[in-house]
C-alpha positions as CSV (number, residue, x, y, z in Angstrom):
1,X,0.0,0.0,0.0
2,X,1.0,3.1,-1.3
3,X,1.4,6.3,1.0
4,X,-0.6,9.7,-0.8
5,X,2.0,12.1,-0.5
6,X,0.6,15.0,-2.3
7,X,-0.8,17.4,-0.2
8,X,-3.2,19.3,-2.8
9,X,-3.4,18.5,-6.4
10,X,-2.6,21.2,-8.9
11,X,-5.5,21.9,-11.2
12,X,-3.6,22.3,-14.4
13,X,-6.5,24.5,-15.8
14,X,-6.2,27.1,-12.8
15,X,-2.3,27.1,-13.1
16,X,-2.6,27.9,-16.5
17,X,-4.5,30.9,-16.0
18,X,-2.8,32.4,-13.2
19,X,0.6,32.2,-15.4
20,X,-1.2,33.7,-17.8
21,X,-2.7,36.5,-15.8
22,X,1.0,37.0,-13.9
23,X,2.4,37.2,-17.4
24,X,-0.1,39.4,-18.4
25,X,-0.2,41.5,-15.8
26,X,3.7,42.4,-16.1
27,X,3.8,42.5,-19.7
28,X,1.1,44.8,-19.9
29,X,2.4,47.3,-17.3
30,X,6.0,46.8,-19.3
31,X,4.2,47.3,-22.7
32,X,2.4,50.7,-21.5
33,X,5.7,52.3,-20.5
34,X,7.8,50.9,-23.2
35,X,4.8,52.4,-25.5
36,X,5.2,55.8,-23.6
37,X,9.0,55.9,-23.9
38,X,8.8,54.9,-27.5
39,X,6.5,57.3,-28.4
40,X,8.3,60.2,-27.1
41,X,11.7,59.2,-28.5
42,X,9.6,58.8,-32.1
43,X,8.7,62.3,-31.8
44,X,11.7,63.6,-31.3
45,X,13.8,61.7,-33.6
46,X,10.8,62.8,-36.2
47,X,11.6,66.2,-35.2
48,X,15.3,65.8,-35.4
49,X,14.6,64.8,-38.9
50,X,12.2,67.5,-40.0
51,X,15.1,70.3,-38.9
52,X,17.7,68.3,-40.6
53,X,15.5,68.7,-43.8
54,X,14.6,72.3,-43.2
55,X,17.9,73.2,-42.3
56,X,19.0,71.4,-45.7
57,X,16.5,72.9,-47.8
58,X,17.1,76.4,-46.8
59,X,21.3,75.8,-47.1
60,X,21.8,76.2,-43.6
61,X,23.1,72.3,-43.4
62,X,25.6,72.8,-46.2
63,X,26.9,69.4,-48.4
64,X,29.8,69.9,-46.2
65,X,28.1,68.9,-42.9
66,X,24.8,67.2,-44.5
67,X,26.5,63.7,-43.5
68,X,27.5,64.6,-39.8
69,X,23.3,65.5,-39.3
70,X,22.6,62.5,-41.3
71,X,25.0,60.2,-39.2
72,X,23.8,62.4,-36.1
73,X,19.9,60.9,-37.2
74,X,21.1,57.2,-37.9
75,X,23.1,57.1,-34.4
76,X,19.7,58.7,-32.8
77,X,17.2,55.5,-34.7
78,X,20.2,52.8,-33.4
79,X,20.3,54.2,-29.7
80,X,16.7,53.9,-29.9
81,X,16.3,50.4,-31.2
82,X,19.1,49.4,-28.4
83,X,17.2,51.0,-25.7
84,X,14.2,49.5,-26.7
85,X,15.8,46.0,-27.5
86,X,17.2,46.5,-23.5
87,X,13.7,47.4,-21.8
88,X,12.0,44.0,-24.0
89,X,15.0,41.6,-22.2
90,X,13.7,43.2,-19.1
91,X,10.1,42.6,-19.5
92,X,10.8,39.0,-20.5
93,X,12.8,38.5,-17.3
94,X,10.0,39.9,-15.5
95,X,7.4,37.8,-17.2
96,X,9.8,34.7,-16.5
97,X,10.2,35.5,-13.0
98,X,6.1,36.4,-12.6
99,X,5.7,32.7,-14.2
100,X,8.2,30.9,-12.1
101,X,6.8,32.5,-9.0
102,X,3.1,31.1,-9.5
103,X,5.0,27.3,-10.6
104,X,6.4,27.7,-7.2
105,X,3.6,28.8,-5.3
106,X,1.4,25.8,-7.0
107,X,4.4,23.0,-6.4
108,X,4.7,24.5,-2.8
109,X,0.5,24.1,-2.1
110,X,0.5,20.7,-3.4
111,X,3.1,19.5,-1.9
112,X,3.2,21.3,1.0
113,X,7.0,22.4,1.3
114,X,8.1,26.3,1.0
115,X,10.2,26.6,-2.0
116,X,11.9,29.9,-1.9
117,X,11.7,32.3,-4.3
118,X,14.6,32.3,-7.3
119,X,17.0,34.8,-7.2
């Protein structure tokens, strides 16, 4: 005879959903300020641009320094996509860790031992 040493069973339907909802819950409050920051440096780097033109159009930008704005605008678009490519690793971690935290709060339930938190 067999000893039942799970304490509670994990319903796999409930788990499922409260990954989901920690996931969601993180991603969304990631996505809203990524979509904030990304917004504002879009604007400015729109703006950057329209001066550049302007100031091109009307000769202020000569040929001479037309490439140094130019590079100035392309080194502006890359600092953006590398910020932005930072904060989405960090709201992945965050999402993994959300996940991880609900496994380990279900594995602890059902089998009744604390598993601490990862690091």
């Amino acid at each position: 005879m067999g000893t039942d040493i799970m304490g509670t069973p994990i319903d796999i339907s409930s788990l499922m959903e409260q990954m989901k909802t920690a996931a969601s819950e993180v991603a969304n409050k990631d996505i809203s300020v990524l979509k904030g920051f990304s917004d504002r440096q879009m604007k400015a780097i729109a703006q950057q641009a329209a001066l550049v033109a302007a100031g091109i159009a009307s000769g202020q930008i000569t040929t001479e320094t037309q490439e140094f704005f130019l590079d100035s605008l392309k080194t502006m678009a890359q600092s953006f996509a590398n910020t932005l490519q930072g904060l989405a690793k960090v709201t992945i971690e965050k999402v993994w860790n959300a996940m991880v935290g609900v496994l380990w709060g279900a594995v602890g339930t059902a089998t009744g031992i604390d598993i601490p938190a990862i690091a």
